[in-house]
C-alpha positions as CSV (number, residue, x, y, z in Angstrom):
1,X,80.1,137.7,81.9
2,X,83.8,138.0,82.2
3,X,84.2,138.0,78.3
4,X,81.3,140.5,77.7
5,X,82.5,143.2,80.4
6,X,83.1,146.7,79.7
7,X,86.8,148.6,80.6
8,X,86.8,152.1,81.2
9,X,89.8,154.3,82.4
10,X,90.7,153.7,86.1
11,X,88.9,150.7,86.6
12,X,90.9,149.5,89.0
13,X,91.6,152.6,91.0
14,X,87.8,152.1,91.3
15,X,87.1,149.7,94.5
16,X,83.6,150.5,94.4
17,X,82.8,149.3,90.6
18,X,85.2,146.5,91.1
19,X,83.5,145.7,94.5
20,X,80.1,146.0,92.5
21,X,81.5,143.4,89.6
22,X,82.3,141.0,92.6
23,X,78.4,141.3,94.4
24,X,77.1,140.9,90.9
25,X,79.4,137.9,90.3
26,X,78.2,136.2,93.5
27,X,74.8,137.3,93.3
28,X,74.1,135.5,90.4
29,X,75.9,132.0,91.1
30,X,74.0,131.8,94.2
31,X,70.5,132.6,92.7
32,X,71.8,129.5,89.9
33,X,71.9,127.5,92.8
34,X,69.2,128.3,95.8
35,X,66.2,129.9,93.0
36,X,63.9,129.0,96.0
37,X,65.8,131.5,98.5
38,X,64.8,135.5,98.9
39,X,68.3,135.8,99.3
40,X,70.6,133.0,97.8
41,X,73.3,135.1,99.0
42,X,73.3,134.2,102.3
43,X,72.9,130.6,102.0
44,X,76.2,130.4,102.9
45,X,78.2,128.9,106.0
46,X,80.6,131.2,107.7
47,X,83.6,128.8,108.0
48,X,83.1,128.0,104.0
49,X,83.2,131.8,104.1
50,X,85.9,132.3,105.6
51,X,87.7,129.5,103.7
52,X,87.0,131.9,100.4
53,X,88.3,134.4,102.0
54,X,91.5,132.5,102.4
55,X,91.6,130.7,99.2
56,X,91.5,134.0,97.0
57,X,94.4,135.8,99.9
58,X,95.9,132.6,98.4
59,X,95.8,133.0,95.1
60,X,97.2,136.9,95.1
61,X,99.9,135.8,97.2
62,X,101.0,133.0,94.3
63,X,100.6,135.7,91.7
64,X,102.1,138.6,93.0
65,X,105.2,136.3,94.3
66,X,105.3,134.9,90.8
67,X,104.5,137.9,88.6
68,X,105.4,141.4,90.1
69,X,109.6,141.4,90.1
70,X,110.6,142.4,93.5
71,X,107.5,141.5,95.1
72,X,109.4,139.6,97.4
73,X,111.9,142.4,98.4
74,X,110.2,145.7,98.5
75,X,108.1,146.4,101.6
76,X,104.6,148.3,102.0
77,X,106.6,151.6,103.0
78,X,108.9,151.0,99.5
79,X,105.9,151.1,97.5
80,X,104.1,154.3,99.4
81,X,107.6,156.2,98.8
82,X,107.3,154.7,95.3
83,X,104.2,156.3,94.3
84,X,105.3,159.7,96.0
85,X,108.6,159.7,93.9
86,X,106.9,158.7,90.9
87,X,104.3,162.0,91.5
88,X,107.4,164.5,92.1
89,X,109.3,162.7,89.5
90,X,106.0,163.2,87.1
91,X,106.0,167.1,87.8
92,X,109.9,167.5,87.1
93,X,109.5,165.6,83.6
94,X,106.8,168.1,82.7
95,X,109.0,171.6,83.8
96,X,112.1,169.7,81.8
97,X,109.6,169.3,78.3
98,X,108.9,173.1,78.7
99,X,112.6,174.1,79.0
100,X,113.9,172.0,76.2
101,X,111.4,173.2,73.8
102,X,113.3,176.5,74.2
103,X,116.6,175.5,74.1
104,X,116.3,172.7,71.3
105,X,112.5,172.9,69.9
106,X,113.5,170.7,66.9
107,X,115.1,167.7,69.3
108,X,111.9,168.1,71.8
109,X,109.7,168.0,69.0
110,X,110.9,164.7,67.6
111,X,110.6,163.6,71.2
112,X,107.4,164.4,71.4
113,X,105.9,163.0,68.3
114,X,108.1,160.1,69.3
115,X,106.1,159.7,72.7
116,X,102.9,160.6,71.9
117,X,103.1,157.4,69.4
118,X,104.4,155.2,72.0
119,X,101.6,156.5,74.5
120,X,99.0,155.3,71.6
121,X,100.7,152.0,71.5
122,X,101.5,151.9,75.0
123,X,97.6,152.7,75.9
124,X,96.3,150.1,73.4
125,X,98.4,147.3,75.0
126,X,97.2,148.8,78.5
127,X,93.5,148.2,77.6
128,X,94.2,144.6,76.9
129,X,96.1,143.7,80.0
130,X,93.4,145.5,81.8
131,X,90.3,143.8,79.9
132,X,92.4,140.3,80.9
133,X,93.1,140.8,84.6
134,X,89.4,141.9,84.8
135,X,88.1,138.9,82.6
136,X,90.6,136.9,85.5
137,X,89.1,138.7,88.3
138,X,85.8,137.9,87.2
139,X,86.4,134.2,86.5
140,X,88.5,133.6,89.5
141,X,85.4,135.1,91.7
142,X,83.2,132.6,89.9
143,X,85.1,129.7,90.1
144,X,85.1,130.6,94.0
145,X,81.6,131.2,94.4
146,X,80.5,127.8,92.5
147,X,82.8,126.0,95.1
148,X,81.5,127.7,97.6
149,X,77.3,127.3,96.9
150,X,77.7,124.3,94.8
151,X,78.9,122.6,98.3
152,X,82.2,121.8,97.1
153,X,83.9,123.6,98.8
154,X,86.5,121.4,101.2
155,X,87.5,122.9,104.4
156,X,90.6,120.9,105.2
157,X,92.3,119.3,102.4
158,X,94.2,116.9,104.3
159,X,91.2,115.6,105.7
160,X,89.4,115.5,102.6
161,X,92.8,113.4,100.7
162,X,92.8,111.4,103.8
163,X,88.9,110.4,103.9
164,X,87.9,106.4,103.4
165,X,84.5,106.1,102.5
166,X,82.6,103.5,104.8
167,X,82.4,101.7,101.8
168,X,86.2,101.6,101.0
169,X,86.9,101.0,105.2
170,X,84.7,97.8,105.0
171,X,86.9,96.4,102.3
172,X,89.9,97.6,103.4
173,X,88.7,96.0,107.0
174,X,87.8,92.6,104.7
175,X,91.2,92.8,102.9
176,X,93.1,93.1,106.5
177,X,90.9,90.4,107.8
178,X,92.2,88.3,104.8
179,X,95.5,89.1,105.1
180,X,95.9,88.2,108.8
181,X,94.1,85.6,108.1
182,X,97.3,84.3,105.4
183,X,99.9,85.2,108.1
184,X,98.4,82.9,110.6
185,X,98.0,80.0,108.5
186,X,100.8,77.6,108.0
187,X,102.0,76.5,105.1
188,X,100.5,72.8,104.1
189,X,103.4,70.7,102.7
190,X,102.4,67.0,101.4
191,X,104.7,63.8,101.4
192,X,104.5,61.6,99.0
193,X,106.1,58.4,97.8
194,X,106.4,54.9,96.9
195,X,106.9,52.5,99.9
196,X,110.0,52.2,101.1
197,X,111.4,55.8,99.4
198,X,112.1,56.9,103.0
199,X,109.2,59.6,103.5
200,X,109.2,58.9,107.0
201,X,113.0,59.0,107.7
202,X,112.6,62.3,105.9
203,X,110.1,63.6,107.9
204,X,112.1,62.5,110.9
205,X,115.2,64.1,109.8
206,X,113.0,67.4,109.1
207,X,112.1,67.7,112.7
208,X,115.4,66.6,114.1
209,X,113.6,64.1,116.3
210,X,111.5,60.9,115.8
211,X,108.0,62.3,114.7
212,X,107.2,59.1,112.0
213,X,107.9,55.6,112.8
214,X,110.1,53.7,110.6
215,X,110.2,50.2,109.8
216,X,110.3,47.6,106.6
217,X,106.3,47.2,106.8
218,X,104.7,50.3,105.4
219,X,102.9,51.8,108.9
220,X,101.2,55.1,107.4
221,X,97.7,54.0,106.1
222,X,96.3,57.5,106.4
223,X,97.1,61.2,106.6
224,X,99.4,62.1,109.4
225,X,99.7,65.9,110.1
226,X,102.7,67.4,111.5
227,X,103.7,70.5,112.8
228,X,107.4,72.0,111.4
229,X,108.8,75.2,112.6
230,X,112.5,76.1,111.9
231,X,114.2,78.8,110.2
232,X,113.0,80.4,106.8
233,X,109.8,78.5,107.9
234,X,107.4,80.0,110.0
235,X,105.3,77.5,110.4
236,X,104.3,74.4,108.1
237,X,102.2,71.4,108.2
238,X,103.8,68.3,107.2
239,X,101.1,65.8,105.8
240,X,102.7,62.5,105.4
241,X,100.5,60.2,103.5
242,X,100.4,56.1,102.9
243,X,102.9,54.5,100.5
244,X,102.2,53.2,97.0
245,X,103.7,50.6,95.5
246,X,101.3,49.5,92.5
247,X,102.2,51.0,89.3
248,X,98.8,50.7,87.6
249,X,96.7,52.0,90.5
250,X,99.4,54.2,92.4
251,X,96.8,56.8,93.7
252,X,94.8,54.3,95.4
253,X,96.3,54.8,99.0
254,X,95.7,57.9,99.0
255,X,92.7,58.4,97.3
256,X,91.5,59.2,101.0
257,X,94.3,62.0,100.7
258,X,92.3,64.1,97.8
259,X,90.8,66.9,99.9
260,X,94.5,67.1,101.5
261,X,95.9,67.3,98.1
262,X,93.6,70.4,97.1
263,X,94.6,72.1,100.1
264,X,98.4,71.7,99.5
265,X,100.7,75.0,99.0
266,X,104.0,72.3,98.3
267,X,104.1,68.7,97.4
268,X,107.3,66.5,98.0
269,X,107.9,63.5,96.1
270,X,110.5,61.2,97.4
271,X,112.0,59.0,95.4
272,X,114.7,56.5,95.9
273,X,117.9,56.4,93.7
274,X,118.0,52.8,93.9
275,X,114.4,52.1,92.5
276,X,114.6,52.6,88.3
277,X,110.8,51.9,88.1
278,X,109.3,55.9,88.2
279,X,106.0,54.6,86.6
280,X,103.6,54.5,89.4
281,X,105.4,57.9,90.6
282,X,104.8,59.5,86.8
283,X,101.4,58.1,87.5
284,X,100.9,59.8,90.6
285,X,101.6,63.0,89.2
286,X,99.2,62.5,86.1
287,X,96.7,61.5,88.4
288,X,97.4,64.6,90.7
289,X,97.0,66.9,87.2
290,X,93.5,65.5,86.2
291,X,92.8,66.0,90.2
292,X,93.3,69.8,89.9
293,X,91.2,69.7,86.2
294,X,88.3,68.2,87.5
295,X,88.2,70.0,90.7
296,X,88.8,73.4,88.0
297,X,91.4,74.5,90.2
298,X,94.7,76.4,88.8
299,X,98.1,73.6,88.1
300,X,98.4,71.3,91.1
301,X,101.3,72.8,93.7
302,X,104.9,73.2,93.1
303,X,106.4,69.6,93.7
304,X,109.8,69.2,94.7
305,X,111.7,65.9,94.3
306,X,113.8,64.6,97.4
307,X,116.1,62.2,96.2
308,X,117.2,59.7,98.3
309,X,119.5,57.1,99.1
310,X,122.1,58.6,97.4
311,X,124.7,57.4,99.4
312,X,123.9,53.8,98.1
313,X,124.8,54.8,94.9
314,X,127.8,53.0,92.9
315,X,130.6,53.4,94.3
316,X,129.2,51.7,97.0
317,X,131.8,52.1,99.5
318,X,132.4,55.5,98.6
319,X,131.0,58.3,100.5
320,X,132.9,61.7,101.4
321,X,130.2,64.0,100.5
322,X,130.2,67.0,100.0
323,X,129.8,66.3,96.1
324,X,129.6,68.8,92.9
325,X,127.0,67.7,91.2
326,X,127.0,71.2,89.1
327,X,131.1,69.7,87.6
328,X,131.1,66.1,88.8
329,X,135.0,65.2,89.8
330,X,134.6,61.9,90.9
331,X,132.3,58.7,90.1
332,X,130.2,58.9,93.5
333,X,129.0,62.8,91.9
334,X,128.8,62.1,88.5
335,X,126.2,58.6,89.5
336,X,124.1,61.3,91.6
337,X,124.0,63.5,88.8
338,X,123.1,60.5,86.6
339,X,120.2,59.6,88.6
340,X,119.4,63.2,89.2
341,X,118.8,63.9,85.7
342,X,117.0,60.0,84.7
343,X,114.3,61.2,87.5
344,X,113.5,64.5,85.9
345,X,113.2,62.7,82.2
346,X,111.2,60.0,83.6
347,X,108.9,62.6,85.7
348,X,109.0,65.5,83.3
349,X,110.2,68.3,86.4
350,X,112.9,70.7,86.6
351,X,116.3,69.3,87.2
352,X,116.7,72.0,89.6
353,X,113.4,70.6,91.4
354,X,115.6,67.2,92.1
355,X,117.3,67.7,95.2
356,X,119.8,64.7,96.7
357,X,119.8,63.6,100.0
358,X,120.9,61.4,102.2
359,X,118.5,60.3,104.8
360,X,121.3,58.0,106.8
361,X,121.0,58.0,110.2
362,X,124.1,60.4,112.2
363,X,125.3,60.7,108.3
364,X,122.3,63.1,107.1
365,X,123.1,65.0,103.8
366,X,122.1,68.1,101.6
367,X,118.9,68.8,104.1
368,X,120.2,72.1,105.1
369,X,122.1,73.0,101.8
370,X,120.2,71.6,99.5
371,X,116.6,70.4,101.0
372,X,115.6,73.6,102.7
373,X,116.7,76.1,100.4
374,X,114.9,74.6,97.7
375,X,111.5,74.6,99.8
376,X,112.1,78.5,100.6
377,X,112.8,79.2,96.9
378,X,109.2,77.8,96.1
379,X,108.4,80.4,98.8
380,X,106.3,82.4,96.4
381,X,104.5,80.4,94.2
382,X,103.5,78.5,97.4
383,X,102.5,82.0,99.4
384,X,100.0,82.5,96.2
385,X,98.5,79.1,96.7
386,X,98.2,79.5,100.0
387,X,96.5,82.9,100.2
388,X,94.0,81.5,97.0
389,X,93.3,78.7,99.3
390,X,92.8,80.6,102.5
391,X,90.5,83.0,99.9
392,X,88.2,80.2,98.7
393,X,88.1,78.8,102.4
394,X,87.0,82.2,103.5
395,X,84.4,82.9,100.7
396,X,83.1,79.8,102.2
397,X,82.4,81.0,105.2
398,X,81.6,84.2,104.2
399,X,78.9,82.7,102.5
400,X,77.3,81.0,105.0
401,X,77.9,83.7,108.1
402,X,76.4,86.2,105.3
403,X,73.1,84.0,104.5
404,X,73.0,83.1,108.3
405,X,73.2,87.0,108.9
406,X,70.1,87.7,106.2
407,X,68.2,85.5,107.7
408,X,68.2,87.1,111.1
409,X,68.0,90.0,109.5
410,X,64.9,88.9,107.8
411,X,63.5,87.3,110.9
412,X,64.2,90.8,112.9
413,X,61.9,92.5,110.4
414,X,59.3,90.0,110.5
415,X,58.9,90.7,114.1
416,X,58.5,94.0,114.1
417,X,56.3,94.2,110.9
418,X,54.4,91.6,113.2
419,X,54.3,93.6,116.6
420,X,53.4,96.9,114.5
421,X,50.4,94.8,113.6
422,X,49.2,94.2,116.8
423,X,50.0,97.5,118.0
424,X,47.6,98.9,115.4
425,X,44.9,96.4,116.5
């Protein structure tokens, strides 16, 4: 329609045609879409008609502001004396065209030729303008009227940019539930060892007090939980786990450990640096790999080695830490170093996951320089292992509060398909 209208002269000094083009416009979008009604027309709602109303006020306040120059500055008034000026200034070009032609009639003649062409050309670019903004007015008052009887029509944007469907709020409810559910829960860190590599002095000098007993005997024949909390921690579970001291069966002790294992975020292996044998520890961590494989669980947990008994390191006597390890400057740093780097061949980690320590009582060393800031750099790989964990624990239950809930559900209906029953009888 908007391609295939006619233009005549004064069109749009014409507010009853164009008025006309805008009821036939309307008219037939909304008998496109209510065929059924005697009058489509008025199957409309007044706010959605009012929000037309607005949209196209709109619309000619963008284009006149960004098409008219001096839209912006001239007042109603400015264009009413406008038009007057331009009707008086109209009637004193016309009495100065009939003076010159006497006074010059070969200058006025030109001129006129001149302006009659430019009229032509002036008239024909005139008609096109005017078939456009008409072809515009005609496709802006469709687009309008679709909106509005299609039901499309939004009343408050905002609103509409800010609406969740109830489908999108039960995730995002799910999601929240989730997340909360990762803030709350502490970090699980596991200890293990041979015998004697001084997990429990660690565990003691972690805390600050007396939390595992210490002796010669190995005392820890199960999982002990702990609770840490200190800064850069929020809150972490210390597992410390039984001994092992038998290099072709090391995973034996704590083969009652496994389900403690798979719900690990960090794992720390202590070593001593006076014990050369690493084969039941490079064991351990085989062991711990084909754990994670047959379980079809992701790589096992970052594992961070805390090595210990430094202090008994050659020189002997020697011991006025703190040392360089990074540019060793004396024998006591470059023996830590040493060992440092013979664990990490033997266990295949990262040298900068082998941390020194001294675990001597009243003569602690590299816990708070070392130790810790090596846990809180794990900080994210840990975080993801923790939130996958607390995810498969709460798909879990999920699962079973979701079956529970289907067959209540399904009990529910039974009754009343039952009591409908009897009511018909």
């Amino acid at each position: 329609m908007a391609e295939t209208i006619s233009i005549r002269d004064g069109i749009f000094n014409d507010w009853h045609t164009l008025w006309d083009i805008f009821r036939e416009v309307v008219e037939k979008v909304a008998a496109d879409f209510h065929p059924e009604q005697d009058e489509p027309v008025l199957e409309i709602r007044m706010p959605e008609l009012l929000k037309v109303i607005e949209l196209l006020a709109r619309d000619l306040r963008y284009s006149l502001s960004e098409n008219i120059p001096g839209s912006h500055i001239l007042t109603v008034n400015d264009v009413l004396r406008g038009k007057r000026l331009a009707a008086h200034g109209k009637a004193i070009y016309q009495l100065y065209r009939i003076i010159s032609i006497g006074v010059d009639p070969i200058s006025a003649a030109i001129r006129e030729l001149r302006g009659l062409a430019a009229e032509k050309v002036w008239d024909a670019s005139l008609k096109e303008v005017e078939r456009w903004l008409l072809a515009a007015y005609v496709k802006k008052i469709g687009y309008y009227a679709i909106e509005l009887y299609s039901g499309h029509l939004v009343l408050e944007d905002q609103q509409f940019l800010e609406h969740i469907t109830q489908a999108s709020r039960r995730d995002l409810a799910e999601l929240r539930k989730q997340a909360a559910r990762v803030q709350e829960e502490p970090l699980r860190i596991l200890v293990l060892g041979q015998v004697k590599a001084g997990k429990s002095s660690l565990i003691n000098v972690l805390f600050g007090e007396t939390k595992a007993l210490v002796d010669v005997v190995p005392l820890t024949s199960r999982v002990h939980p702990y609770l840490l909390e200190r800064d850069g921690i929020k809150k972490a579970i210390i597992l410390d786990t039984a001994g092992y001291d038998d290099p072709n069966n090391p995973h034996r002790p704590w083969r009652e450990a496994e389900q403690e294992i798979l719900h690990t975020d960090l794992i720390m292996l202590v070593c001593s640096a006076l014990t050369a044998a690493r084969a039941s520890d490079r064991h351990m961590l085989q062991d711990l790999q084909q754990l994670f494989s047959d379980q079809h669980r992701e790589s096992p947990p970052p594992v961070i080695v805390v090595l210990t008994h430094i202090d008994r390191l050659r020189p002997i006597r020697e011991w006025s830490p703190p040392y360089n390890i990074q540019q060793p400057e004396n024998p006591k740093a470059r023996m830590i170093l040493d060992a440092m780097t013979a664990v990490a061949e033997d266990l295949n980690v990262s040298l900068e996951h082998v941390i020194p320590v001294s675990l001597k009582a009243d003569h602690e060393y590299n816990i708070e320089e070392g130790l810790i800031p090596a846990l809180l750099q794990t900080l994210d790989e840990t975080r993801r292992l923790q939130y996958l964990r607390c995810l498969r624990d709460y798909k879990t239950e999920e699962y079973w509060q979701q079956l529970w809930t289907q067959s209540k559900n399904a009990g529910r209906i039974i009754v009343q398909f039952g009591t409908r029953w009897l009511q018909k009888e």
